[in-house]
N, C-alpha and C positions, 0 to 999 in steps of 0.2 A: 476628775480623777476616776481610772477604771474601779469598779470595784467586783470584787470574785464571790460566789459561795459557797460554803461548804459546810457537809453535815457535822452535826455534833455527833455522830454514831464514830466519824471517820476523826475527829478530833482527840474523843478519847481512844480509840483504838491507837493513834501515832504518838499520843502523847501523855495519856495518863490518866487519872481519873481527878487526879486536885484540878487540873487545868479542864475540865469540864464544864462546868457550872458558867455562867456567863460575866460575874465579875470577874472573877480568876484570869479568865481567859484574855478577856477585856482588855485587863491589868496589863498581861503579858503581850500583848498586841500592841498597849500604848508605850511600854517599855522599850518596846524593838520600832519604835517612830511609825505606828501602822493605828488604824481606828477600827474599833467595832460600829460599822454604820446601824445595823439593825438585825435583831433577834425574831426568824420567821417561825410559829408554829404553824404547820399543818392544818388545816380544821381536819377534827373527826380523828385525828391523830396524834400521838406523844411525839412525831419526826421535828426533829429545831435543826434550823439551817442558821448559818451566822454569816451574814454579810459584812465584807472586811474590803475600808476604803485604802489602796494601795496607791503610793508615789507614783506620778506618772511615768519615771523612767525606770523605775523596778521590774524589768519586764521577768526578771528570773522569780516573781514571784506569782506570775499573771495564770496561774495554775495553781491547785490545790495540793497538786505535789510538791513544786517549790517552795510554795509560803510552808507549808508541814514539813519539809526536809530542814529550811533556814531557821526555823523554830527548833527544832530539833538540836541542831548545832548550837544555837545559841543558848541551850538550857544544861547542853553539856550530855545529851542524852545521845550526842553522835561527837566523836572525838574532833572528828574535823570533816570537811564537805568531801565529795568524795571525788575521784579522779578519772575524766573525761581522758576516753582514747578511741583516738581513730585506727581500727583494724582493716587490715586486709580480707574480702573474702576469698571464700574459698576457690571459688568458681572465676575468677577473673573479675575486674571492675565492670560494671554496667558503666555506656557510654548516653550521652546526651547531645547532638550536635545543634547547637542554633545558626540555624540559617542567616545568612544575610538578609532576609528579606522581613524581618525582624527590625532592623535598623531604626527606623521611623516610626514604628509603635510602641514594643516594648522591648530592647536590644537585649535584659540582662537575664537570664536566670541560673539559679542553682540550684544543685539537688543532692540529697543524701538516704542513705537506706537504714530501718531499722532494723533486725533480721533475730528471728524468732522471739517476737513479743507475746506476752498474753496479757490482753485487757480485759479487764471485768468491763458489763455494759455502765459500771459508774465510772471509769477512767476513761471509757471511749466519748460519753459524755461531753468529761472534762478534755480531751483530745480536741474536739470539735469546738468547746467552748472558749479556750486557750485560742485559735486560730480566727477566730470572730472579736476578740481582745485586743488581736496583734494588727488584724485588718483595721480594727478603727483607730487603734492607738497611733503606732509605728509605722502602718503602713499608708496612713490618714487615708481612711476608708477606700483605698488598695489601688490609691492614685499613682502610691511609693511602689507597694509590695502589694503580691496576689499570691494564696497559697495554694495548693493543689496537694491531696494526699489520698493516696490512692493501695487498694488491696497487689500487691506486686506478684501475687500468684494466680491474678486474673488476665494480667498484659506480658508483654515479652518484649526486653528488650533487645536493641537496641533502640533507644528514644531520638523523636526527632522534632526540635522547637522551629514552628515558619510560620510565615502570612500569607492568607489567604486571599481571594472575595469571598463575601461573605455564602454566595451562591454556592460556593464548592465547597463549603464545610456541612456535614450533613454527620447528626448521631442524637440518640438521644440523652436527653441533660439528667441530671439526677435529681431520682424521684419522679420521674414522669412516665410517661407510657405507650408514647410514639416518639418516632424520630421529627428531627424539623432542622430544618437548612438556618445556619447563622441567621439570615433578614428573617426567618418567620421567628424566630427564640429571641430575637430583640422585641419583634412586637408583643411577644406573648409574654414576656416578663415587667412591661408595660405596668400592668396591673397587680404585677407583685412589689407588696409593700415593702417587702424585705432588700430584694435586687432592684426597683425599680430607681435606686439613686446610684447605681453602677453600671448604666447605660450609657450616661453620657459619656463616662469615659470613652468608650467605644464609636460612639456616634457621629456620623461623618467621616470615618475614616473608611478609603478605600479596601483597607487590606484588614483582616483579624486576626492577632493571635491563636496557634491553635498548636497542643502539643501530639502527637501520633506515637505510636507502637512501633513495632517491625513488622505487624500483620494489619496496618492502617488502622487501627481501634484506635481513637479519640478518649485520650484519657483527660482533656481538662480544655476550654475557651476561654483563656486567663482574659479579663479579671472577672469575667463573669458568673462560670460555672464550671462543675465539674461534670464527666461524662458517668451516666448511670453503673457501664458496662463493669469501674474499676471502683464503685463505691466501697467503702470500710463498713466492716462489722463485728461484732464482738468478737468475731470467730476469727477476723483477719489474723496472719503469723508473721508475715513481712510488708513490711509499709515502705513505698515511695513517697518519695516527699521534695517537690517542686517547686519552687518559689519565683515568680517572673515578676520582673521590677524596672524600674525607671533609672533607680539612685542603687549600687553595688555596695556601699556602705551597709544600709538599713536592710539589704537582700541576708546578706549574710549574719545582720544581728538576727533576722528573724529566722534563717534556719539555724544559727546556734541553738537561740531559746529553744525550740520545739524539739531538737533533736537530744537537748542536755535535760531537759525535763522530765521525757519522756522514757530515755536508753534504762530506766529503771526497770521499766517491766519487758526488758531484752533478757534471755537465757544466761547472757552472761553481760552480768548490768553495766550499765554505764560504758556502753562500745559502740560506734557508730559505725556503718561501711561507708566509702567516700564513693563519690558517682565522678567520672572523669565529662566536664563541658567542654565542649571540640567547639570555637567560635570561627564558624567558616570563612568570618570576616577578613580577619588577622590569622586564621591558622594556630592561635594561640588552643592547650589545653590546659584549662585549670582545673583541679584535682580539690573537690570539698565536699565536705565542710575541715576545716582546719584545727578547729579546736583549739589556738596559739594560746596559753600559759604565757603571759606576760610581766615584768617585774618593775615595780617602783619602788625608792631608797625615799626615804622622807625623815624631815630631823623631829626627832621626841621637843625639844624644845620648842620646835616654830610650831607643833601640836598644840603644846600646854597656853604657847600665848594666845591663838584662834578660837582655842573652846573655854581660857580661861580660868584653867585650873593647875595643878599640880600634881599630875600623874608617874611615876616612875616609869622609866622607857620598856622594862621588861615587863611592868603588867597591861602597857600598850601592846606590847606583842601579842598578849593572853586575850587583851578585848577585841583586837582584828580577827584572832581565828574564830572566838564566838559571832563575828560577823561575816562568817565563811571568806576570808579574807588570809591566806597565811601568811605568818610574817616571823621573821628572825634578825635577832641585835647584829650589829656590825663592829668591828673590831676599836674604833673610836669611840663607844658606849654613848652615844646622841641618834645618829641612824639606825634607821629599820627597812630592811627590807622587806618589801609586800610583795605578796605571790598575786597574781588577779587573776580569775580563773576565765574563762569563756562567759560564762554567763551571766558576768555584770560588767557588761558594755555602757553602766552609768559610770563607772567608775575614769574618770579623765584628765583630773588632775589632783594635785595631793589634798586639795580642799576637801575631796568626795572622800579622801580615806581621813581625811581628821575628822569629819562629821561621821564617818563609821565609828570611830572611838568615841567620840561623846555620846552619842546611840547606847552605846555597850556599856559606856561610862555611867550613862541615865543623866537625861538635862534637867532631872527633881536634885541630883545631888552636886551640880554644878554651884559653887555658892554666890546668892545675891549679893551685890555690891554697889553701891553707889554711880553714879555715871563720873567720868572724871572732867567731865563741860556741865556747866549748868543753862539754859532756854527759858524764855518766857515764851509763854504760848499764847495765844488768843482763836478764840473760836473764828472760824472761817461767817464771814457775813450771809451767805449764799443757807448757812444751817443756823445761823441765830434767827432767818426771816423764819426757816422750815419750824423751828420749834416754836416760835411766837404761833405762827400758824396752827399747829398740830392742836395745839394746847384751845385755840380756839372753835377750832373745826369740831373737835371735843365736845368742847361744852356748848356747842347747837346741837347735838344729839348723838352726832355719828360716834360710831366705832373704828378707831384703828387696825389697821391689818397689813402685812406684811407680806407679800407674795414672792416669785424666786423669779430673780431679775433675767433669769435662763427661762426659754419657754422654746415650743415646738414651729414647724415651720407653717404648720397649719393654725396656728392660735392667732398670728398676724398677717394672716392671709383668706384660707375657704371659712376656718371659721367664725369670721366676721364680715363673711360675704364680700369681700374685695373682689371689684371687678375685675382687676386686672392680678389675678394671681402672684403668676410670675414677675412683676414686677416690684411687688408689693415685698416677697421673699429678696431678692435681688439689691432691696436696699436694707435692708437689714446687714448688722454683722455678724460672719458664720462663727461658729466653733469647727475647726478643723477635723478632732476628732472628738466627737460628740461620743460622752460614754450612754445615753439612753434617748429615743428617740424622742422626749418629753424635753430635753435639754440641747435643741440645735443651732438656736440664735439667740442674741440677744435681745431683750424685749423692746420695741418701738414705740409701746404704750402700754399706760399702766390695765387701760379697759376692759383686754381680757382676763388678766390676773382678779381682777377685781369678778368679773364673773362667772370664773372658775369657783371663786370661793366663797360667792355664793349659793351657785350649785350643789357646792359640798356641806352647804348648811340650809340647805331651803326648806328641812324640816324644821329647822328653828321658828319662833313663834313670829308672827309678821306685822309691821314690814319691815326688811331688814335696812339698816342703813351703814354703811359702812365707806371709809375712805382712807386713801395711802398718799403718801408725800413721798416722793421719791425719785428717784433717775432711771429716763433712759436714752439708750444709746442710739443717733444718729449715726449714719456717715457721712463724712464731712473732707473734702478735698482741699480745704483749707488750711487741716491741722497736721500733725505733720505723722500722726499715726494713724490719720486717715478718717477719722471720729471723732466724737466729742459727747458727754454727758451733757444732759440736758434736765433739771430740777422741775418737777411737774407735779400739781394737786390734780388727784382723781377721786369722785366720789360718786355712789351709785344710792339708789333708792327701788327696791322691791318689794311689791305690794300687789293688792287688789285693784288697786287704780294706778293710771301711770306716774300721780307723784310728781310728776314736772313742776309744778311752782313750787314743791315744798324745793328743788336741787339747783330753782329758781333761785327762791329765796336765798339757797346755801350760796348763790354766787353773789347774792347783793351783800350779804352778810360780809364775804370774801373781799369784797371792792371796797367797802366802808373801812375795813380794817386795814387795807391796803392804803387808802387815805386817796383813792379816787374819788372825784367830786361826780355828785349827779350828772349825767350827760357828756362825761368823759367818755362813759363803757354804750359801747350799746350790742346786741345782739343782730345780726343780720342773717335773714334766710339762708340756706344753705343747700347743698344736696352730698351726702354721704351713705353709701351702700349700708355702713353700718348702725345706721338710724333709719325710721317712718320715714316716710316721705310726707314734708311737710311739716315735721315734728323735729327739724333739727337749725339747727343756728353757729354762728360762728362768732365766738364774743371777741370783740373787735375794742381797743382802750386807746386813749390818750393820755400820756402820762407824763410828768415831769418828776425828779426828785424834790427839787424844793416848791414845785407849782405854779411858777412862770411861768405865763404864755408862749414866752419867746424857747423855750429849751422843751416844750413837748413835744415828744414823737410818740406815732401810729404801731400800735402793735397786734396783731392778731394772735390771742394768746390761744384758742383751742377752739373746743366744739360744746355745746350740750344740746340731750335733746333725748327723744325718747327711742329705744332700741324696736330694731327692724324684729317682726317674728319669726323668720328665717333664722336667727342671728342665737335669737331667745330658744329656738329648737334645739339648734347645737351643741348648747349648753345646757340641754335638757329641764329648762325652764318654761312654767304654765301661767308666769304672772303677767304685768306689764314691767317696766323697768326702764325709767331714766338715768340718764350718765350725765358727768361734767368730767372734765380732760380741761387744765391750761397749763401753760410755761408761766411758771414767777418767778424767773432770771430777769426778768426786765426790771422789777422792782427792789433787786439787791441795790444798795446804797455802796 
């Protein structure tokens, strides 16, 4: 889920002073189906920032100005949202032509102008920050959509979108300090952490996007970068704003959002200028952004039965426009007409505006009622082994712990010395759009979670011992969403000495309980980057469920062994430290 920040300075100035304080606010956050994640102080400073985790398709909130505008509305303190229009300027449209030779890289974009804005540097900020939201969100890290926004009283239109090689594209990129031809600003972004996962898109391909002026000034190399020459700054008055994309759908929710968010701090708010795209291709021009005012009729009754209550159809109409939503009864007294504005392109079918009324309605005042089926339930066998286990691994000493089944691409890859990198990431499952770079796949083992937290407790007194029962995720071409959970004990021991026969012992302790017989399990040499050499093993079992000879099968259930120092640096540890990692899926009955 993205989530946004914003000060408390700018909270009570838009909303008030009761709504300050952080439960207040909280409150009113969980009321309108939104979460307060966390409350930042400052050091050295009385500044609180409040980080607010937002729906993933709310993208009209994905800015400090929308979430405080829909707030607003919904407290009654703005009568209703306000009214998006597209104006003509003065001076004639600015034109944008894409070339044909666009086709095969990035064929789509659009463009809109905002004309005499003024940003304070906390809005420009949030300008920038809003666009880095939409790139990971919406525009899944700008595979979909690539923004570009630029100072419009630095360049001169007429605009011209085409492909290049990469040899003939020559400007400098923003924020830099020399120029550099496309192939040298691939290589040089290489090493940046920030663009270094927006190369591939580009790589290998013969030709580059690249968008030009009327005086050849390079305003942007979508999806890369933009050009120094047309960067924004507090001071900018008129902003261009380009959007180059794969899919025309998600092009144009993502100049909606930016353009409806933002037209606030326009001279004359909430007005957009339309940029006319000339497609060389087809000779078509399409004229946007649109801003289409769309209308859905939905019955008050098929509401009351979905959310379960009994609401009157006309204070349904009252709870839609507190949800920036307008609406008006119909002459049959059951429908309602919905106004849907531009900026909630979640809105798709009437499910998304009966869940706005309950929203508005509040699901605390919804009333509990029985189920009208009754279920008998029984615990799943896979979580009755987990907790028979849990409960024992317990009381041999260890401590439970709980780690975030999301980790980074480097937690199961460089930093556990994997030899093969790229590979190592590759089998993992991605998050498409990954809201922080701590959160991009899903975890393949419990080992580094386990030694992340110890690191974050290695002042604790010593040695630490701790373990998690828990799943992770495989890919698997067998199943039919391509993966599969996988139920695993891990458990670690940190100390002054490496501890190996005490996480020994934890594994024989494990087997006895399991009801393996001596010489079922054994341990065999191994070689794994993320262990000593020499110091690590592969426990290998024989097992049956009732203990026939005839019905046992060979399992290789994990590793244990003592951690590589390489391994122990990156996690900023000075001890030694053995691990166990097995699967006990084989032993569910």
């Amino acid at each position: 889920m993205p989530i946004i920040s914003v000060g408390k300075e700018t909270v009570l100035k838009e909303l008030g002073e009761k709504l300050c304080e952080e439960e207040p606010f909280g409150d009113l956050l969980f009321d309108y189906g939104l979460e307060l994640d966390e409350v930042e102080v400052e050091p050295g400073t009385d500044r609180v920032t409040y980080r607010v985790e937002l729906p993933a398709n709310r993208y009209d909130l994905l800015s400090s100005e929308g979430l405080l505008r829909a707030l607003k509305v919904y407290t009654a303190q703005l009568s209703e949202s306000p009214i998006y229009k597209v104006v003509e300027p003065e001076n004639g449209r600015i034109t944008l032509t894409v070339e044909s030779s666009t086709k095969d890289v990035r064929p789509i974009c659009v463009a809109a102008v905002l004309r005499d804005v003024t940003l304070s540097s906390g809005a420009l900020a949030s300008f920038i920050d809003l666009q880095d939201k939409l790139h990971l969100n919406l525009g899944r890290r700008r595979t979909l959509v690539a923004i570009g926004t630029h100072d419009l009283d630095t360049i001169k239109p007429p605009f011209v979108y085409k492909a290049l090689p990469p040899k003939e594209i020559k400007f400098k990129p923003l924020n830099q300090k020399k120029e550099f031809d496309a192939e040298e600003l691939m290589e040089h972004y290489k090493s940046d952490l920030a663009l270094r996962g927006y190369l591939k898109i580009l790589e290998n391909e013969p030709l580059y996007p690249v968008i030009y002026d009327s005086q050849g000034i390079v305003c942007s190399m979508p999806p890369i970068i933009n050009g120094d020459h047309s960067k924004m700054s507090a001071n900018t008055k008129n902003i261009f704003i380009e959007c180059t994309a794969t899919d025309e759908t998600k092009a144009k929710i993502v100049l909606n959002t930016i353009v409806t968010l933002f037209s606030q701090y326009c001279s004359a708010q909430f007005t957009v200028e339309p940029v006319n795209v000339v497609y060389e291709t087809t000779g078509e021009t399409k004229s946007l952004p649109q801003l289409n005012y769309r209308t859905e009729v939905v019955s008050g009754s098929m509401a009351n039965k979905k959310i379960g209550v009994n609401i009157p159809v006309n204070e349904m109409a009252n709870l839609l426009t507190k949800m920036c939503l307008s609406a008006e009864l119909q002459s049959n007294g059951d429908a309602i007409k919905v106004t849907i504005p531009p900026t909630r392109a979640d809105v798709l079918h009437a499910c998304d505006i009966y869940e706005d009324i309950a929203i508005a309605f509040g699901y605390n005042n919804v009333e509990k009622v029985f189920p009208s089926t009754n279920t008998v339930a029984h615990q799943l066998p896979v979580n009755k082994l987990s907790d028979k286990l849990k409960e024992n691994v317990a009381m041999a000493g260890y401590t439970e712990v709980f780690t975030f089944s999301l980790c980074s691409r480097a937690d199961i890859s460089s930093s556990i010395c994997k030899e093969d990198v790229d590979k190592a990431i590759e089998n993992a499952v991605h998050i498409s759009n990954p809201a922080t770079l701590e959160f991009q796949v899903v975890r393949t083992s419990l080992i580094p979670g386990l030694l992340k937290t110890v690191s974050s407790n290695r002042k604790m007194p010593l040695p630490l011992k701790l373990f998690e029962l828990s799943d992770v995720v495989l890919l698997d071409s067998t199943k039919d969403v391509g993966a599969r959970n996988e139920r695993r004990l891990a458990a670690i021991f940190y100390g002054k000495t490496s501890g190996f026969e005490v996480i020994h012992g934890l594994l024989d302790r494990v087997m006895q309980l399991l009801e393996v017989k001596n010489g079922d399990y054994v341990i065999k040499e191994a070689d794994d980057t993320l262990f000593f050499p020499g110091r690590c093993a592969e426990v290998v079992c024989s097992w049956s469920p009732d203990g026939s000879e005839e019905k046992k099968s060979t399992h290789t259930l994990g590793m244990v062994g003592v951690i590589h120092p390489s391994v122990l640096k990156n996690f900023d540890l000075i001890y030694p430290c053995s691990v166990l990692e097995i699967n006990v899926e084989p032993f569910v009955l």
